[in-house]
MDAnalysis code that builds the backbone (N, CA, C; Angstrom):
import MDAnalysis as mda
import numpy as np

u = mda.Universe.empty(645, n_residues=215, atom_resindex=np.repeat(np.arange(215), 3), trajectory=True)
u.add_TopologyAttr("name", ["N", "CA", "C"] * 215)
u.add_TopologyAttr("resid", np.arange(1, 216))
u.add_TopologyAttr("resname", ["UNK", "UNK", "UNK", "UNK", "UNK", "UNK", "UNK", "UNK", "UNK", "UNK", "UNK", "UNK", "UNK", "UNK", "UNK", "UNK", "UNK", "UNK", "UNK", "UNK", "UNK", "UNK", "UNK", "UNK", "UNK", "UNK", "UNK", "UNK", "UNK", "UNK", "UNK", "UNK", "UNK", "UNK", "UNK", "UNK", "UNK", "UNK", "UNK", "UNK", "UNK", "UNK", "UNK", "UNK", "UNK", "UNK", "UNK", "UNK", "UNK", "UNK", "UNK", "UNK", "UNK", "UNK", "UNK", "UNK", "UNK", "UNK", "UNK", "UNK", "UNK", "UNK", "UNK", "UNK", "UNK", "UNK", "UNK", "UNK", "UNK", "UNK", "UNK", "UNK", "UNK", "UNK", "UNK", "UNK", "UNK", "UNK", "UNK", "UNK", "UNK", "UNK", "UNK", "UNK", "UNK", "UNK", "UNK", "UNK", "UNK", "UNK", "UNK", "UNK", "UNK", "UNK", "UNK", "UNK", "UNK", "UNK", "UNK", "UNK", "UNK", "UNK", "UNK", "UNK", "UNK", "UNK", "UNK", "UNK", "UNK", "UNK", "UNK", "UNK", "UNK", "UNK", "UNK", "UNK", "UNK", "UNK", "UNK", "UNK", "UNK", "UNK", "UNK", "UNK", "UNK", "UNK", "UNK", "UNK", "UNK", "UNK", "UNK", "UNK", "UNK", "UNK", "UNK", "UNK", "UNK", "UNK", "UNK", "UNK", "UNK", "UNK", "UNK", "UNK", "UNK", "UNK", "UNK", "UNK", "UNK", "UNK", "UNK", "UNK", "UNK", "UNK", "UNK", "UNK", "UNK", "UNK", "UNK", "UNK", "UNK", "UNK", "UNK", "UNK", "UNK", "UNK", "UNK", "UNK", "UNK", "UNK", "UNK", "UNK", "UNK", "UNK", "UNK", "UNK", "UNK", "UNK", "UNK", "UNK", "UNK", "UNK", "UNK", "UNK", "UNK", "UNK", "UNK", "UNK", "UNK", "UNK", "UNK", "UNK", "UNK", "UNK", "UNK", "UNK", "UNK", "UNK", "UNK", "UNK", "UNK", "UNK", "UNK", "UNK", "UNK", "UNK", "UNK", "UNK", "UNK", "UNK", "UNK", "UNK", "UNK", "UNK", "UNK"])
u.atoms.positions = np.array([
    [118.790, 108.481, 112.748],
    [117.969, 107.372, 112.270],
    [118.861, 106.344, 111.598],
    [118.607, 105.066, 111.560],
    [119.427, 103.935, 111.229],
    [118.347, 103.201, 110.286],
    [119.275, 102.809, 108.957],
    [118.365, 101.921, 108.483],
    [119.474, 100.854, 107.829],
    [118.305, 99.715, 107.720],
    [119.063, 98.285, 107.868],
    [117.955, 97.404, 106.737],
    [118.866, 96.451, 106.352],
    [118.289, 95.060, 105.590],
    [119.102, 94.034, 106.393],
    [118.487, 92.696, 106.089],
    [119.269, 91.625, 106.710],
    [118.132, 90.632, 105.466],
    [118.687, 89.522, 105.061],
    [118.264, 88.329, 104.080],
    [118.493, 86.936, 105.342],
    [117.464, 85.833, 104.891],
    [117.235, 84.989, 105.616],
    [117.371, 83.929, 104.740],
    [118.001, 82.690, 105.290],
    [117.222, 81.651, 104.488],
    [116.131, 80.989, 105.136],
    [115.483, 80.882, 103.908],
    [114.204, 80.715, 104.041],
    [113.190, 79.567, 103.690],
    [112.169, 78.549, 104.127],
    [111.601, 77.274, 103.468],
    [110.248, 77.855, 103.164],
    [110.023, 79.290, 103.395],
    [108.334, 79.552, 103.583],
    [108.180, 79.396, 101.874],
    [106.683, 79.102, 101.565],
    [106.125, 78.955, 100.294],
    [106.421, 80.362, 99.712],
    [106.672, 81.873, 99.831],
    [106.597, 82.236, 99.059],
    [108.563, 82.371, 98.409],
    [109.144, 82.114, 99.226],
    [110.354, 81.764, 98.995],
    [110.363, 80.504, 97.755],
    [109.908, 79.142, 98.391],
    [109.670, 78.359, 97.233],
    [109.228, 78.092, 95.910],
    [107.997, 79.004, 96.298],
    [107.358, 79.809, 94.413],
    [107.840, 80.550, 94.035],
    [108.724, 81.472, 94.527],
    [110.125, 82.486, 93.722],
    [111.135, 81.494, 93.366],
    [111.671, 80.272, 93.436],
    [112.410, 79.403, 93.342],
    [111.656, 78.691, 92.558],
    [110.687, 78.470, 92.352],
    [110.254, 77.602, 91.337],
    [109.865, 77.899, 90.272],
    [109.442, 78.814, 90.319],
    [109.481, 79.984, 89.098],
    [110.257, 80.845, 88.996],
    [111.186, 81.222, 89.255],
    [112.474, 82.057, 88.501],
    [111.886, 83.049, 88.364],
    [111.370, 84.234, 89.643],
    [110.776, 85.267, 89.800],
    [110.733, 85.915, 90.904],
    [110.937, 86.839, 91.231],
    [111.066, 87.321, 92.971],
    [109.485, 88.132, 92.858],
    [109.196, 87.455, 94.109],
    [108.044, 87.858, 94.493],
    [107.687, 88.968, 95.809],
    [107.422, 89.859, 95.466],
    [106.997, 91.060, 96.360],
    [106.033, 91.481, 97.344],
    [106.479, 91.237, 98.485],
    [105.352, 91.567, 99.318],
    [105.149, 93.070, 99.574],
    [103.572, 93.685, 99.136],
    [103.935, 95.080, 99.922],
    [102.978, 95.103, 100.833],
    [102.187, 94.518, 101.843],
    [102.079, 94.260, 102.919],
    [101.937, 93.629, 103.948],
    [102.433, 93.457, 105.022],
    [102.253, 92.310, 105.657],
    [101.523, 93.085, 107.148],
    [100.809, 91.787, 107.790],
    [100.144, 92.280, 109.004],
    [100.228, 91.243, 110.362],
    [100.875, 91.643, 111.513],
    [100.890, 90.198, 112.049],
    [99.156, 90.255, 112.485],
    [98.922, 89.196, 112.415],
    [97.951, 88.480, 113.561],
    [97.905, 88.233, 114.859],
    [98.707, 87.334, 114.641],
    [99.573, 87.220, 116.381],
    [100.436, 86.628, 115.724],
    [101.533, 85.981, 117.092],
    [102.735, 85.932, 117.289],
    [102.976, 84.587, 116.020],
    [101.795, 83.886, 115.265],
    [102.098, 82.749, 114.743],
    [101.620, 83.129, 113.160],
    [100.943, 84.225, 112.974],
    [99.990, 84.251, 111.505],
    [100.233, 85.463, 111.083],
    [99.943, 85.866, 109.717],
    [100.592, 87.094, 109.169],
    [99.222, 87.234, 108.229],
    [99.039, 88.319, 107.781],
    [97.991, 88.445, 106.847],
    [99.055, 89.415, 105.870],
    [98.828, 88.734, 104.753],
    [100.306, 89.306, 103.986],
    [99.610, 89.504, 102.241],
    [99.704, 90.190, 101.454],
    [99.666, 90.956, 100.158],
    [101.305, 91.098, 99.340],
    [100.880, 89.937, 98.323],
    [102.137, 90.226, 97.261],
    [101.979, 89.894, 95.991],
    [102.710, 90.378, 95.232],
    [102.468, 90.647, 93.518],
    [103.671, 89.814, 93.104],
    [103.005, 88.912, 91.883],
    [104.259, 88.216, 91.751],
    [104.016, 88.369, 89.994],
    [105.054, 88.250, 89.119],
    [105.073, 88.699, 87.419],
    [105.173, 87.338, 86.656],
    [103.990, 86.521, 87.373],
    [103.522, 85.353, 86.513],
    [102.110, 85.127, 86.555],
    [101.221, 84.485, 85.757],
    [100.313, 84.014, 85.830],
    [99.887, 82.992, 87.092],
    [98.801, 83.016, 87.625],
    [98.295, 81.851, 88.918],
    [98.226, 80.395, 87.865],
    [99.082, 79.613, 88.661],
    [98.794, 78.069, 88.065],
    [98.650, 76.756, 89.535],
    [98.768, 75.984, 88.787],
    [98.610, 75.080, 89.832],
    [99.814, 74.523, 90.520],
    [100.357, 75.048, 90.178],
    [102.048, 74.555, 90.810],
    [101.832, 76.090, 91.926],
    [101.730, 76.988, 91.495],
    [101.715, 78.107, 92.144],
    [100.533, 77.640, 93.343],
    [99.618, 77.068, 93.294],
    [98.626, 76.924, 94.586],
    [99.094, 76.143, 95.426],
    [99.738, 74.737, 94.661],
    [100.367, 73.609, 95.616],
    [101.350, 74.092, 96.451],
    [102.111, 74.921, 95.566],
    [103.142, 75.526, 96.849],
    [102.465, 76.392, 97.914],
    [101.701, 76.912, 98.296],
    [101.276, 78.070, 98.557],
    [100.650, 77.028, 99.838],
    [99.843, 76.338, 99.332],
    [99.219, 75.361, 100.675],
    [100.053, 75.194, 101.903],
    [101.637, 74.987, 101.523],
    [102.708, 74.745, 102.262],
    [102.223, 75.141, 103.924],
    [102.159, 76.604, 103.305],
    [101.950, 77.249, 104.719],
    [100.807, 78.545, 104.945],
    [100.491, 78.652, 103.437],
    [98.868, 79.659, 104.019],
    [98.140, 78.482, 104.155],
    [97.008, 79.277, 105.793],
    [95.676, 79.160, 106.009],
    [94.713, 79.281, 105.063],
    [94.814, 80.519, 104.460],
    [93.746, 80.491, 103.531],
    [94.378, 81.732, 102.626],
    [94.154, 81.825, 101.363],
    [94.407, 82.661, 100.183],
    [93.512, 82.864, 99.194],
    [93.441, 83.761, 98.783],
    [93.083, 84.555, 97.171],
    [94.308, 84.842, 96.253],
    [93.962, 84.348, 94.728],
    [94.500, 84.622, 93.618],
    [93.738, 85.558, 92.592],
    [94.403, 86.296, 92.516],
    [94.171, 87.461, 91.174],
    [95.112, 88.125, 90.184],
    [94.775, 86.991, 88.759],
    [95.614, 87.477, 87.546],
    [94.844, 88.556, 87.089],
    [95.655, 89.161, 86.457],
    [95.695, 90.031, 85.341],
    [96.771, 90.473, 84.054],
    [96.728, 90.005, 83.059],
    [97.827, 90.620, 81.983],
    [98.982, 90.139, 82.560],
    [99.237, 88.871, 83.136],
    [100.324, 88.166, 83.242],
    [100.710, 88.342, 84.880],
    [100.072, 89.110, 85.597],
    [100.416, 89.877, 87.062],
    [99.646, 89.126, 87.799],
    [99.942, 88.542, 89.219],
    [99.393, 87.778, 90.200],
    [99.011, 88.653, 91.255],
    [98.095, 89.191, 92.013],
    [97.423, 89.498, 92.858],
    [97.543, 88.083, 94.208],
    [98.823, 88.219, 94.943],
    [98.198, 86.953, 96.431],
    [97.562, 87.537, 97.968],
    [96.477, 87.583, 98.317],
    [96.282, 87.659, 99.813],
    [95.770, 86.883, 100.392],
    [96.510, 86.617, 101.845],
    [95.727, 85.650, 102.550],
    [96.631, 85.792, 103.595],
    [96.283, 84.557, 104.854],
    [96.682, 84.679, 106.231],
    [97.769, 83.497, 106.231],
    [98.731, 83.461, 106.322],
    [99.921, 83.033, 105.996],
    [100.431, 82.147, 107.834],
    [101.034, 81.647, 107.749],
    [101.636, 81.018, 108.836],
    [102.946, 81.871, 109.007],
    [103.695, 82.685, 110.266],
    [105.031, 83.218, 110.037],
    [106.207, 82.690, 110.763],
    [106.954, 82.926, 110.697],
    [108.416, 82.398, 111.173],
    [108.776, 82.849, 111.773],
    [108.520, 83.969, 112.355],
    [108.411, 84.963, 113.734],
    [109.870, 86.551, 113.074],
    [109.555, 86.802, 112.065],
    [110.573, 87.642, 111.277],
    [109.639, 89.117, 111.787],
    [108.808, 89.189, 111.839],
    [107.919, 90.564, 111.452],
    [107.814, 90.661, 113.023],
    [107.784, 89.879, 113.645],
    [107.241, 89.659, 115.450],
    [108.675, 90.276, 115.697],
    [110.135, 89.567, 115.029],
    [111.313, 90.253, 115.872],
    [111.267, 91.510, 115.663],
    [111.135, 92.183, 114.724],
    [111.439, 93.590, 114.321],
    [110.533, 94.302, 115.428],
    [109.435, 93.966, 115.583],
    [108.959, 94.839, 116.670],
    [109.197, 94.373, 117.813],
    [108.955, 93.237, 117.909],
    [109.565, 93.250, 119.146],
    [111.061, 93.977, 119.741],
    [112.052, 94.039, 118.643],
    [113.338, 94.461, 118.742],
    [113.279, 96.389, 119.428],
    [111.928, 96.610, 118.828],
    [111.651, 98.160, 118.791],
    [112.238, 98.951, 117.639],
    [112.523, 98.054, 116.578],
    [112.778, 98.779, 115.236],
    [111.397, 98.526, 114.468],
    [111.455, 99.225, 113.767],
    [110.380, 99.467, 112.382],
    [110.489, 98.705, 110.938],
    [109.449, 97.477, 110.625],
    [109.714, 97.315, 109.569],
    [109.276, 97.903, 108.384],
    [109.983, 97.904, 106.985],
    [109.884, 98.558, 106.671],
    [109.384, 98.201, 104.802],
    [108.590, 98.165, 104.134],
    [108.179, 98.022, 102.796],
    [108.429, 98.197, 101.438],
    [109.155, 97.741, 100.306],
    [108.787, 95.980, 100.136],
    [109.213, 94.600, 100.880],
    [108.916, 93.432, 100.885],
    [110.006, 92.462, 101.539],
    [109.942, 91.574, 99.833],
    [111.037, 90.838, 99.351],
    [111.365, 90.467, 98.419],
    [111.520, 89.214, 99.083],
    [111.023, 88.386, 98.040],
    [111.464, 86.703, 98.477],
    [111.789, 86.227, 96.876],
    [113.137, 85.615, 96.994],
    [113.446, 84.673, 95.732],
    [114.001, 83.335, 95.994],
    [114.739, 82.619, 95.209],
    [114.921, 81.549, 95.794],
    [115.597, 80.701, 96.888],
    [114.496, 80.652, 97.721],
    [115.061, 80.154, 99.151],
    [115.346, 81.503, 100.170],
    [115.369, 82.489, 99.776],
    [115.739, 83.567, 100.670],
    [114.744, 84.446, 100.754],
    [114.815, 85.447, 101.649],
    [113.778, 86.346, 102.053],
    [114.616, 87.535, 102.460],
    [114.283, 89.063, 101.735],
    [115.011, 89.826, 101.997],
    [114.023, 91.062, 103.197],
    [114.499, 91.707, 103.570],
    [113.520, 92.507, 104.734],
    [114.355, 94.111, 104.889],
    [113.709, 95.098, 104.942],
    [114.233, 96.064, 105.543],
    [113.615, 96.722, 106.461],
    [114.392, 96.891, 107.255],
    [113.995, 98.491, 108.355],
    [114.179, 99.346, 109.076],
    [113.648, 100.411, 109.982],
    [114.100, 101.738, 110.459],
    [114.245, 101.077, 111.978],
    [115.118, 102.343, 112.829],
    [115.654, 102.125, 113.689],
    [115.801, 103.246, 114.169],
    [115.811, 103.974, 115.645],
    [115.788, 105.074, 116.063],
    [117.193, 105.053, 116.810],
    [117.814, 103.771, 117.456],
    [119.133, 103.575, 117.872],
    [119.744, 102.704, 117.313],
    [121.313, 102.286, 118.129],
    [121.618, 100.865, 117.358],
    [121.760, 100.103, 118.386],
    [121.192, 100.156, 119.766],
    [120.372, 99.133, 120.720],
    [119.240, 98.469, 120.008],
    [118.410, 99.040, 119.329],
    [117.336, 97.999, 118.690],
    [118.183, 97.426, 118.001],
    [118.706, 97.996, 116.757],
    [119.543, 97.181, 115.944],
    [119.941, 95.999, 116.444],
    [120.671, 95.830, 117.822],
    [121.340, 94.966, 118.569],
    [120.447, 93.808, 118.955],
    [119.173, 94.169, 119.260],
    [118.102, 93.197, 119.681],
    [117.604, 92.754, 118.628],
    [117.725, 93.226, 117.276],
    [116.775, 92.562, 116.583],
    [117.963, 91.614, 115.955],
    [119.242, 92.017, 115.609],
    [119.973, 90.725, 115.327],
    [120.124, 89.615, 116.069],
    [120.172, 89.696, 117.349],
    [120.467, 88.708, 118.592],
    [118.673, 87.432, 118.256],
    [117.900, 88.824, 118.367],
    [116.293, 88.001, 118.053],
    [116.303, 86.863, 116.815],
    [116.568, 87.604, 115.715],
    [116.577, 86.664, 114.594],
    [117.285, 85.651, 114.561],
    [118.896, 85.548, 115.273],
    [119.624, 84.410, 115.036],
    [119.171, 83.650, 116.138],
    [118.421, 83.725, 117.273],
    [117.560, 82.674, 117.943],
    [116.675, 81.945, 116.683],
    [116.122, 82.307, 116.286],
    [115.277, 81.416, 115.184],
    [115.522, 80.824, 113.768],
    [116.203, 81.868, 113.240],
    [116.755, 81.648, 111.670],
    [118.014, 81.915, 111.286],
    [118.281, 81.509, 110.446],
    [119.770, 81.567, 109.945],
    [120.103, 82.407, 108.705],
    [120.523, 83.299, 109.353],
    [120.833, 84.816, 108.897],
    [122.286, 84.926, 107.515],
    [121.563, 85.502, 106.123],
    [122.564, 85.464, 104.790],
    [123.481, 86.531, 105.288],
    [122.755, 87.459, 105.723],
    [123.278, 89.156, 105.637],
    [122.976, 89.728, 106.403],
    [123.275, 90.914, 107.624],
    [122.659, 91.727, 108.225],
    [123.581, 93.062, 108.484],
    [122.720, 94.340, 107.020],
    [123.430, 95.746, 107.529],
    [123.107, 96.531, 107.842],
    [123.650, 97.975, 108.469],
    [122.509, 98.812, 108.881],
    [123.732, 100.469, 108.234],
    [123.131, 101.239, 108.346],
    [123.729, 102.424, 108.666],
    [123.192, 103.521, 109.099],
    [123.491, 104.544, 109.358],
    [122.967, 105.914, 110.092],
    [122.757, 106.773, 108.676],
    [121.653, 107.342, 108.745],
    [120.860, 108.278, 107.557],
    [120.880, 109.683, 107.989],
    [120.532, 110.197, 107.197],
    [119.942, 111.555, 107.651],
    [118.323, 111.584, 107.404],
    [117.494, 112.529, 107.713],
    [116.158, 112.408, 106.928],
    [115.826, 112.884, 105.555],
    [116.682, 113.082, 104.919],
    [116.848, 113.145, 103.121],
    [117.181, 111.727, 103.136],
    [118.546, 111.984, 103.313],
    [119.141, 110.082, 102.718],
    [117.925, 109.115, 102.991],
    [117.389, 108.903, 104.146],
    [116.603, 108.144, 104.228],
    [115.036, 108.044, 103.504],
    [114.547, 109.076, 103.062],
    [113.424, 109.547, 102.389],
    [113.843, 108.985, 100.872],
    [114.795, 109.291, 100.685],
    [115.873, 108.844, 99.173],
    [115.946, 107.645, 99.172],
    [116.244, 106.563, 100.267],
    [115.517, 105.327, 100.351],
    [114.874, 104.688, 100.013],
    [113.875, 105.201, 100.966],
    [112.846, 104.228, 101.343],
    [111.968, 104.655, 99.228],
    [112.523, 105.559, 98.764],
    [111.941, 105.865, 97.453],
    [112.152, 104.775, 96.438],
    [113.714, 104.668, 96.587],
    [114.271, 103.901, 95.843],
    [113.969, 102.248, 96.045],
    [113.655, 102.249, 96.985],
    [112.895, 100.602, 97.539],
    [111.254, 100.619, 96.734],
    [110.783, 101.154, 97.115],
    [109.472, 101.299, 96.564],
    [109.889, 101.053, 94.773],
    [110.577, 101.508, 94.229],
    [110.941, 101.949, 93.189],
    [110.537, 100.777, 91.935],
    [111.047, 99.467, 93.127],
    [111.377, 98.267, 92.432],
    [109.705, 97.674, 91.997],
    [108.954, 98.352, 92.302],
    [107.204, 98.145, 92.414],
    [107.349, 98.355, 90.337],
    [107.763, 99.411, 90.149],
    [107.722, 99.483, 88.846],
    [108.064, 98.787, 87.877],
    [108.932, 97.850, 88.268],
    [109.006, 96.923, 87.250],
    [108.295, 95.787, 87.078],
    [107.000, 95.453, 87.897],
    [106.545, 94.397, 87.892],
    [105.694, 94.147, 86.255],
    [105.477, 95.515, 85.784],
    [104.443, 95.482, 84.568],
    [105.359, 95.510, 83.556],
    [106.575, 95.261, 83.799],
    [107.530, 95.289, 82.698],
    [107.142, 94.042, 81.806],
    [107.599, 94.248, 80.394],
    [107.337, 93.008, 79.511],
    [108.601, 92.234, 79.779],
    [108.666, 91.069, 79.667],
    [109.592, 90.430, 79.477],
    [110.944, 90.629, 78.647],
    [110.290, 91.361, 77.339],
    [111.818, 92.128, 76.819],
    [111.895, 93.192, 77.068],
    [110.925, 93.847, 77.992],
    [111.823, 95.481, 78.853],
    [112.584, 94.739, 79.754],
    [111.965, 93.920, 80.510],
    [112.942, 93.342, 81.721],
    [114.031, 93.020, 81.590],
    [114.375, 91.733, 80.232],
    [115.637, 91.736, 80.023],
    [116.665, 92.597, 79.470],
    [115.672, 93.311, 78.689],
    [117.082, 94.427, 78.126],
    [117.784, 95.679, 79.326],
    [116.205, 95.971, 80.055],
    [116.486, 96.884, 80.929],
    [117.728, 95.934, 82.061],
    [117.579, 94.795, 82.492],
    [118.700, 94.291, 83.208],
    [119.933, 94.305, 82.799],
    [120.185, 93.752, 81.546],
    [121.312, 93.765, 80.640],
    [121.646, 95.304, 80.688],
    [121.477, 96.100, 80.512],
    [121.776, 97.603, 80.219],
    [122.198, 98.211, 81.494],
    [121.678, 97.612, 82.742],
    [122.016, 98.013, 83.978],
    [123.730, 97.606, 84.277],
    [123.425, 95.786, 84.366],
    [124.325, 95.343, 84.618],
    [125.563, 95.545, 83.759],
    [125.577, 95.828, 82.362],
    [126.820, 95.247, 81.812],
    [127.117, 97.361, 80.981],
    [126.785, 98.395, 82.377],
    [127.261, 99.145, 81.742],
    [126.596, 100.399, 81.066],
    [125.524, 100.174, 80.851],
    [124.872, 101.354, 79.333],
    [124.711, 102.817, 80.381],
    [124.296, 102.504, 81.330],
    [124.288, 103.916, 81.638],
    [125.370, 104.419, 82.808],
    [126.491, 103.644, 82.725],
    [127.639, 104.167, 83.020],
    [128.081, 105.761, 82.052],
    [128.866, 106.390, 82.896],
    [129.765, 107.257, 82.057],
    [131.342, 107.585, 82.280],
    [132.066, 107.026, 81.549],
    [131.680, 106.662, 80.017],
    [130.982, 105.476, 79.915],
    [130.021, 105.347, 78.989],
    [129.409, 104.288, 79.073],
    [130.028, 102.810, 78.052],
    [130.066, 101.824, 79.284],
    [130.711, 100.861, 79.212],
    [130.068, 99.630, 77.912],
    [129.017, 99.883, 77.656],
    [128.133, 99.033, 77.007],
    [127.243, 99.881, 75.887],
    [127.053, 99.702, 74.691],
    [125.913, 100.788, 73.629],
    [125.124, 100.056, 73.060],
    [124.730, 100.649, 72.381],
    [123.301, 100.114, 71.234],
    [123.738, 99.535, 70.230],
    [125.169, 99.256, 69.830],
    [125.560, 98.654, 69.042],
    [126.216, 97.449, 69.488],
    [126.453, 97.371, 70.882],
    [126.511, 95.841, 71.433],
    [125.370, 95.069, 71.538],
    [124.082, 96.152, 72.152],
    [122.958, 95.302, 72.162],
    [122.253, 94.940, 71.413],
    [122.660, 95.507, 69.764],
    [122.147, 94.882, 68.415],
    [122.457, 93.626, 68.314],
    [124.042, 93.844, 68.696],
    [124.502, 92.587, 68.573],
    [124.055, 90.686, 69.366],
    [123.821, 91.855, 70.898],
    [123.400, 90.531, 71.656],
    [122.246, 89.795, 71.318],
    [120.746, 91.142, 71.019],
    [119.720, 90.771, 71.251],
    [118.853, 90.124, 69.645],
    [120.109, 90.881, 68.689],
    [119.375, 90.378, 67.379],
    [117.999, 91.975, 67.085],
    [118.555, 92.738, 67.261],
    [117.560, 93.894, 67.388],
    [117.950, 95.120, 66.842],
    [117.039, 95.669, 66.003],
    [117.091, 97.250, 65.642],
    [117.508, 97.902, 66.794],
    [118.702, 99.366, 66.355],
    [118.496, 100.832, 67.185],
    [117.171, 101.387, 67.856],
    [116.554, 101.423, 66.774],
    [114.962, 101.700, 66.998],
    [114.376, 101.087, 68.072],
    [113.979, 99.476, 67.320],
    [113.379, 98.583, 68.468],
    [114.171, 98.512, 69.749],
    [115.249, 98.510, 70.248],
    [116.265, 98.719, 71.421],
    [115.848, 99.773, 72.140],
    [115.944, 101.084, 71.720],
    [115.343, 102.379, 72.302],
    [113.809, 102.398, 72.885],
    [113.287, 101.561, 71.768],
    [111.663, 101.621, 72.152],
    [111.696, 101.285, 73.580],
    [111.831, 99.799, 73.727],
    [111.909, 99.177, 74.766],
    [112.723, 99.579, 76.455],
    [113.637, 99.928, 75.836],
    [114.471, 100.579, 76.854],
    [113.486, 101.966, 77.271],
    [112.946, 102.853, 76.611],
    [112.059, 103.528, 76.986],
    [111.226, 103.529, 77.393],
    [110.109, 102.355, 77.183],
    [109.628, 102.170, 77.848],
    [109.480, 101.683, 79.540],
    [110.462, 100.923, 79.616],
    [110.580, 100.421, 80.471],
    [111.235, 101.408, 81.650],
    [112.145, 102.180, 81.128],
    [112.242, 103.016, 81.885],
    [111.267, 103.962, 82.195],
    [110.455, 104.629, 81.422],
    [109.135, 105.518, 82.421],
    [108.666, 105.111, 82.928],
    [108.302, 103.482, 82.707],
    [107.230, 102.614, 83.784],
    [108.115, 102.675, 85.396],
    [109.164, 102.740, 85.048],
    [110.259, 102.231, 86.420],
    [109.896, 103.893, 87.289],
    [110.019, 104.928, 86.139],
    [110.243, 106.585, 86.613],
    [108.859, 106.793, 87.005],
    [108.072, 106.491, 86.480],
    [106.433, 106.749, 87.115],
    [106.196, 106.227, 87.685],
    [106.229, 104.983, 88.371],
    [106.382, 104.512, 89.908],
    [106.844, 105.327, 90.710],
    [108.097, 106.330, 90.758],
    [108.889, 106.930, 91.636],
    [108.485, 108.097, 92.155],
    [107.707, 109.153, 90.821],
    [107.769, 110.475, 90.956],
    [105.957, 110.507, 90.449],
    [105.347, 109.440, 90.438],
    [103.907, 110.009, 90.814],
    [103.120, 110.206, 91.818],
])
């Protein structure tokens, strides 16, 4: 089994409302219609506004908005770019979440050879203009270990704004390296914050991330 991502650039509206709001927005499902329309479901970690609808007109037919506690609920029938049409058509499998941030669109999926593989890159660079495209050979653990860890990223959408940032900061610059490259006494320093309050947060944010994974 082969599995692969490839990133696009991208003009579709939900690319543009991840760019305009400084937020990557998550699709976890998409459906073609036919070869031109998508009926597509994604969660994005802002409130619905009106900048958020204007963009959105771009290229949905028709949509629904649903906030909650800062969380956007989008479905509707979308216009597509023929991304979801190559993958099957290619005879590979796409595969769930697709991430869009600014200007780009990220995608993954399964593959039973690397003849599809071959068709679905050849497919896409007929139409769009391709950031990235990788693949590799799995086993059915590795790949189950995956497709987990993709899903994974679902958990942070209910993050607060200071789980998000601390939990990023702590990723990136180290903390749970070993030896660990970064501590609680740098991030007093950065964030202006108690041991205590640091831990809280970081805890939290991490079970929200771990109970996504293993419930």
């Amino acid at each position: 089994m082969l599995s692969g991502n490839f990133s696009i650039s991208s003009k579709c509206s939900l690319a543009e409302a991840a760019g305009s709001m400084n937020e990557t927005i998550i699709s976890t499902y998409v459906y073609p219609i036919d070869a031109t329309k998508n009926y597509v479901c994604s969660v994005l970690n802002k409130p619905k506004s009106e900048e958020l609808q204007q963009i959105l007109s771009h290229d949905y037919i028709s949509y629904n908005l649903y906030s909650r506690d800062g969380i956007t609920l989008l479905q509707g029938i979308k216009r597509g770019h023929g991304i979801m049409k190559a993958i099957i058509d290619s005879g590979c499998v796409p595969t769930l979440p697709i991430k869009a941030t600014d200007g780009v669109e990220t995608l993954t999926f399964m593959a039973f050879n690397s003849s599809a593989v071959t068709n679905l890159q050849e497919l896409l660079q007929d139409h769009n203009s391709l950031e990235n495209f990788d693949y590799e050979r799995m086993s059915g653990n590795e790949l189950f270990s995956e497709l987990t860890r993709r899903w994974g990223i679902i958990g942070s959408m209910n993050l607060t704004d200071t789980e998000r940032s601390l939990i990023r900061s702590a990723y990136s610059m180290g903390f749970f390296n070993w030896p660990r490259a970064y501590d609680l006494g740098s991030m007093k320093e950065d964030y202006k914050l108690s041991k205590p309050t640091l831990l809280f947060h970081l805890r939290n944010a991490e079970r929200k991330i771990l109970k996504t994974i293993f419930d």
